[in-house]
C-alpha positions as CSV (number, residue, x, y, z in Angstrom):
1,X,21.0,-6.0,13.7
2,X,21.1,-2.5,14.8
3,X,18.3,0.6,13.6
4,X,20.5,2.0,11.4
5,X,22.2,-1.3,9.8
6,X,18.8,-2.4,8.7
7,X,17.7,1.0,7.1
8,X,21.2,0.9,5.2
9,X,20.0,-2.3,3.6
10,X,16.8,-1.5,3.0
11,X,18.3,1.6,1.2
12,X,20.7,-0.9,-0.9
13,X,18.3,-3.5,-1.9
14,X,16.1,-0.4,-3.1
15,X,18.8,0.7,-5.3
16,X,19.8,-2.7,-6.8
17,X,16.3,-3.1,-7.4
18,X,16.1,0.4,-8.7
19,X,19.6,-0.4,-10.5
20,X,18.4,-3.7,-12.5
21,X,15.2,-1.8,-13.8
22,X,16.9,0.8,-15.7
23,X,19.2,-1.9,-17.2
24,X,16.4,-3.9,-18.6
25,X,14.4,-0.4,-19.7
26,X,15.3,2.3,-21.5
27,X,15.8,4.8,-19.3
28,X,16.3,7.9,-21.7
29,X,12.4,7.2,-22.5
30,X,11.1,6.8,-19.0
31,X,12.7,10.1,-18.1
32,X,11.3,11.7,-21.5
33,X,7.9,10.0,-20.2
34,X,8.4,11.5,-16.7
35,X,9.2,15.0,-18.5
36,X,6.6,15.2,-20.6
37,X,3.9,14.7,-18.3
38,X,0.8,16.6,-17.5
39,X,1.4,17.9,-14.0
40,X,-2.0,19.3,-13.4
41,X,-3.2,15.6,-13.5
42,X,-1.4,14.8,-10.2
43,X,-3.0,17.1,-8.4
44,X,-6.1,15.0,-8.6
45,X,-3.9,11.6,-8.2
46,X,-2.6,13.4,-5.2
47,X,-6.0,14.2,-3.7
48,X,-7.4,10.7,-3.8
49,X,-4.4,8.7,-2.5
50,X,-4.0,11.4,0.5
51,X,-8.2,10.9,0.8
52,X,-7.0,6.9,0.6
53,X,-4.6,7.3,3.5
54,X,-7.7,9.4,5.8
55,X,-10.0,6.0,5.2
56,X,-6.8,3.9,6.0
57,X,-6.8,5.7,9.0
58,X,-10.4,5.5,9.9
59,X,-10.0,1.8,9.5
60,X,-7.1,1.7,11.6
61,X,-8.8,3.4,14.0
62,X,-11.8,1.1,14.4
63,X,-9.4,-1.3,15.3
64,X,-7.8,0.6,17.8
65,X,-11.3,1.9,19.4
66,X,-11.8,-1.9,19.8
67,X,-9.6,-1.6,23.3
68,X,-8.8,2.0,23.7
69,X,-10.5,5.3,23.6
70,X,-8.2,6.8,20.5
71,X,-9.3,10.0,19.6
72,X,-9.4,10.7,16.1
73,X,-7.2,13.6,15.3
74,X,-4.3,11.8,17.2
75,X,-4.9,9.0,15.2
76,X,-4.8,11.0,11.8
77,X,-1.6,12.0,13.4
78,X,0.1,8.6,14.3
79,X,-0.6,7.8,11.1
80,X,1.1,10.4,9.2
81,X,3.9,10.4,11.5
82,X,4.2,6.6,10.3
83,X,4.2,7.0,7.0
84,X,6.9,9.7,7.5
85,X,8.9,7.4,9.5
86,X,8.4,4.4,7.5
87,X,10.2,6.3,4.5
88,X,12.6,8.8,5.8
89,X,14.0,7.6,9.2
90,X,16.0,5.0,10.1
91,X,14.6,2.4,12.6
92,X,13.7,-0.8,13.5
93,X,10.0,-0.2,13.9
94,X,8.9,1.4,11.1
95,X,5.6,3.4,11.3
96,X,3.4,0.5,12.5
97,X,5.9,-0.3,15.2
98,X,6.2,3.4,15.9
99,X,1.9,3.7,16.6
100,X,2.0,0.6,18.8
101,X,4.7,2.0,21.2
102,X,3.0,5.0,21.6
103,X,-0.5,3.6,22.2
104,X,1.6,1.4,24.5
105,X,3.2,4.1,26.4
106,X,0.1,6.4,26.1
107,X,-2.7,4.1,27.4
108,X,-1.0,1.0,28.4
109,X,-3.2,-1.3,26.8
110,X,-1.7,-4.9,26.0
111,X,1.0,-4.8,23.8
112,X,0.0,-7.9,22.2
113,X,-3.6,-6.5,21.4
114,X,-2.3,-3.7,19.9
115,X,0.1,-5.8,17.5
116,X,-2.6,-7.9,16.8
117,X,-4.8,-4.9,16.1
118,X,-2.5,-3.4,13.5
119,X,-1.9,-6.6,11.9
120,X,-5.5,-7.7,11.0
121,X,-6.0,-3.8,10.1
122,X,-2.9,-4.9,7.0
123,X,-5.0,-7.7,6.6
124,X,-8.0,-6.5,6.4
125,X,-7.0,-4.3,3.6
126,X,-5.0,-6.7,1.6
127,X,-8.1,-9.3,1.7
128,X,-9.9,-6.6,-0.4
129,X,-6.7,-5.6,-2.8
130,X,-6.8,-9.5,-3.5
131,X,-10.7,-9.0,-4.6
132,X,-10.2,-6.7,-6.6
133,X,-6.6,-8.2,-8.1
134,X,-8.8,-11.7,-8.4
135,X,-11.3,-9.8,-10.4
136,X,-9.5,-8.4,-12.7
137,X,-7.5,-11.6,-13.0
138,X,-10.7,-13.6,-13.5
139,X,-11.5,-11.5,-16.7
140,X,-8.9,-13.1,-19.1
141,X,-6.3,-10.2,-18.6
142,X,-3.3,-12.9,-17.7
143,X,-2.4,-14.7,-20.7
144,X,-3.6,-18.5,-21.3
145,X,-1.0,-20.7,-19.4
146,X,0.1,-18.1,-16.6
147,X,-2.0,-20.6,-14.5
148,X,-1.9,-24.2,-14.0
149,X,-6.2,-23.6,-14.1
150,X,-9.0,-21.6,-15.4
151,X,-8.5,-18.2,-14.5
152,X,-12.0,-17.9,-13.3
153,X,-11.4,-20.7,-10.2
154,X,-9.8,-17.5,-8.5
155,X,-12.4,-16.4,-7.4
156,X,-13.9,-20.1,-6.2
157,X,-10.4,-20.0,-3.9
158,X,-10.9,-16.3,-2.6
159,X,-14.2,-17.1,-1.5
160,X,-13.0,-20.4,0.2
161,X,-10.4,-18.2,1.6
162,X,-12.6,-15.5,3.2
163,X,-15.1,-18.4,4.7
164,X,-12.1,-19.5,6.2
165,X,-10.9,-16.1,7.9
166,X,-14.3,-15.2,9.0
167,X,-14.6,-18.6,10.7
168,X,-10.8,-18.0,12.5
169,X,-11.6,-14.6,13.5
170,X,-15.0,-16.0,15.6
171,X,-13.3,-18.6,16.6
172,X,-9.8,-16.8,17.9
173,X,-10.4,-13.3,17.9
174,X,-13.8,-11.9,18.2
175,X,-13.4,-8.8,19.8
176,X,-12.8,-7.5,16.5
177,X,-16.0,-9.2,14.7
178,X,-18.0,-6.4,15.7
179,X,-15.7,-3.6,13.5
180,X,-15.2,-6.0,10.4
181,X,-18.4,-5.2,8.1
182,X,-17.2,-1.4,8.5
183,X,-13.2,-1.5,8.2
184,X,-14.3,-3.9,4.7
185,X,-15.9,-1.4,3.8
186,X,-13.3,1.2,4.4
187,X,-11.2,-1.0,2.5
188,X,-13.4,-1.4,-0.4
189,X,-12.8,2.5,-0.1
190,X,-9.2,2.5,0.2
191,X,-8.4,0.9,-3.0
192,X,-11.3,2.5,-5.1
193,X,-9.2,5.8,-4.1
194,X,-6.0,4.6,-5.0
195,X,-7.1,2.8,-8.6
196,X,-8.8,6.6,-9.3
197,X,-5.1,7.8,-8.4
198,X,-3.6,5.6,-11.2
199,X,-6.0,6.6,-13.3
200,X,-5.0,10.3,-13.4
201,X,-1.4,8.9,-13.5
202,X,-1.9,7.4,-16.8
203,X,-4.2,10.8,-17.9
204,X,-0.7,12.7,-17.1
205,X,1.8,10.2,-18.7
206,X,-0.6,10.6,-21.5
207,X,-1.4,6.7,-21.6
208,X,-4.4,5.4,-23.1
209,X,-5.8,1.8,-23.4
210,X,-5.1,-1.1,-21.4
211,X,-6.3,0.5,-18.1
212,X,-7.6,-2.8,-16.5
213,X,-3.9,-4.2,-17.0
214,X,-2.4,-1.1,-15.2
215,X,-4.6,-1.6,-12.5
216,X,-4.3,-5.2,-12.2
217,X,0.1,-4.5,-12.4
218,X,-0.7,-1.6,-9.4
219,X,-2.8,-3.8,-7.2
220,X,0.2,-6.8,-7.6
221,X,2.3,-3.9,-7.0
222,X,1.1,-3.1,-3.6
223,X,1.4,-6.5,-2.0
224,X,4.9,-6.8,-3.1
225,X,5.1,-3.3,-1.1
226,X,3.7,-4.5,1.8
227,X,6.9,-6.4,2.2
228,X,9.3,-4.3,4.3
229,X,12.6,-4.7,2.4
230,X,12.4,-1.6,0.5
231,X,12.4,1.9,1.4
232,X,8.5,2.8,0.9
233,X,8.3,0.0,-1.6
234,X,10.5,1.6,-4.0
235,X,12.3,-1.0,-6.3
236,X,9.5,-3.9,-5.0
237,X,6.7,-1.7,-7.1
238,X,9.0,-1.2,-10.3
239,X,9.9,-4.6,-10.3
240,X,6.3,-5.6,-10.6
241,X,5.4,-3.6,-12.9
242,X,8.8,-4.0,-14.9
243,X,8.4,-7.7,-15.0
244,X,4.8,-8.0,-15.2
245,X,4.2,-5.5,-18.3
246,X,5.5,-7.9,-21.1
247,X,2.8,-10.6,-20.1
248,X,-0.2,-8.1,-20.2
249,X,1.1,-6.0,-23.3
250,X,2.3,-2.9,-21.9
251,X,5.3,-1.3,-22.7
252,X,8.0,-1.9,-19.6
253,X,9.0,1.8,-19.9
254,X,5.5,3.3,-19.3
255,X,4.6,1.1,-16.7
256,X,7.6,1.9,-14.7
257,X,7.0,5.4,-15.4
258,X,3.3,5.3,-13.8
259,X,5.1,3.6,-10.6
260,X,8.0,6.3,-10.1
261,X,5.1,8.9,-10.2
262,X,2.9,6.7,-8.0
263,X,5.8,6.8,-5.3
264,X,6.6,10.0,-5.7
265,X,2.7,11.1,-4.7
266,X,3.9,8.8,-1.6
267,X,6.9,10.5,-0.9
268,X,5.1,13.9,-1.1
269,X,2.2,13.2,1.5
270,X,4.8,11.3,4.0
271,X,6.8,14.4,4.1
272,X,3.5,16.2,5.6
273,X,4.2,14.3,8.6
274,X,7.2,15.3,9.2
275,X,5.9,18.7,9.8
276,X,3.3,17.5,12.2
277,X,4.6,17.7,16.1
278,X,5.5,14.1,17.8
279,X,2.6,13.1,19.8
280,X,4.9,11.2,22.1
281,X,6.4,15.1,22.8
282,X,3.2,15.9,24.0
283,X,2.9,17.8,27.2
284,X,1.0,15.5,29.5
């Protein structure tokens, strides 16, 4: 399937997503909602997830430092540039794919280290979104019979499930032990920064009460984004949050409404790397 075939129906399947939404919402309210929002709020939103996206980085780049000397400026800058090309250019690659050629090309380190660097560094950070999504799960926000068991044996599984990790990354990849305490704790960082980013979302929509619910819908959210059939997860993030509003007592309209702004602080900080010069144009 060529580049541009597979951006086209990542494009489509964003808009059918998109286009089932605002048939099961009122739209006319969402837009009011949108409207009548307090824009010096998401200057603040807009602070913290860009301050997210620089401890992303850092974590990234511990993970990269593990097998090549990546200075950190160029890394803040392959990062960037991913995020622009993951939403705005048409390729097979995406943004991830985009830093590993480069680092490939740039200091030919094995290609396979360097996938397998980028891919525990996604990993690593959805292991702690699933923390905090367990803990807020484990503290009776999903209504009684979501689950086939007590809510609270969540967090007996996560814990069985990060025993289980820890031992599989001694046992098969333990180059990287060393940098794991410190990219967890980027992590932890991470989503702290991108929770305080809803936050000021709902402050500008004007939304009070059920907070923990909101954050519990945007944590879901964000796995389903990590799934590459969207453009920047728009459509995946509404549906969540469409879908998942009835069962925690939100209204569907707000809750899309605090997505749409949440990708639109996305879309704003991917276009700075558009602006940013191609490393791989570098003069060598």
């Amino acid at each position: 399937m060529s580049k541009w075939l597979k951006w086209i129906l990542r494009v489509v399947l964003s808009g059918i997503a998109l286009y089932i939404i605002f048939r099961k919402i009122s739209w006319q309210e969402t837009w009011h909602l949108l409207l009548s929002s307090d824009t010096l709020w998401l200057i603040p939103a807009l602070v913290l997830y860009n301050a997210s996206q620089y401890l992303s980085a850092a974590r990234l780049l511990c993970f990269y430092n593990t097998l090549i000397p990546l200075p950190w400026l160029l890394n803040l800058r392959l990062y960037y540039k991913g995020m622009f090309y993951n939403l705005f250019l048409p390729g097979g690659i995406g943004g991830d794919g985009y830093k590993v050629h480069f680092l490939y090309k740039t200091y030919q380190s094995p290609l396979k280290k360097l996938i397998t660097a980028t891919l525990l560094d996604r990993l690593n950070g959805l292991l702690i979104l699933g923390l905090f999504m367990v803990l807020l799960a484990a503290g009776n926000l999903l209504p009684a019979g979501i689950l086939p068991f007590p809510s609270w044996w969540l967090i007996i599984i996560y814990v069985l499930m990060m025993v289980t990790g820890k031992w599989l990354l001694q046992r098969f990849l333990p180059t990287y032990v060393p940098v794991i305490f410190r990219t967890t704790l980027l992590s932890f960082g991470v989503q702290a920064l991108q929770l305080g980013s809803i936050i000021c979302i709902l402050h500008a929509l004007h939304i009070e009460g059920h907070l923990l619910a909101y954050l519990l819908l945007f944590l879901a959210s964000s796995v389903a984004a990590v799934i590459p059939f969207t453009i920047g997860g728009a459509g995946a993030r509404e549906i969540i949050f469409m879908a998942g509003a009835p069962l925690l007592g939100i209204v569907s309209e707000r809750a899309v409404a605090v997505s749409l702004l949440f990708f639109l602080l996305t879309v704003v900080s991917s276009l700075a790397g558009g602006f940013l010069n191609d490393p791989s144009r570098d003069p060598r």
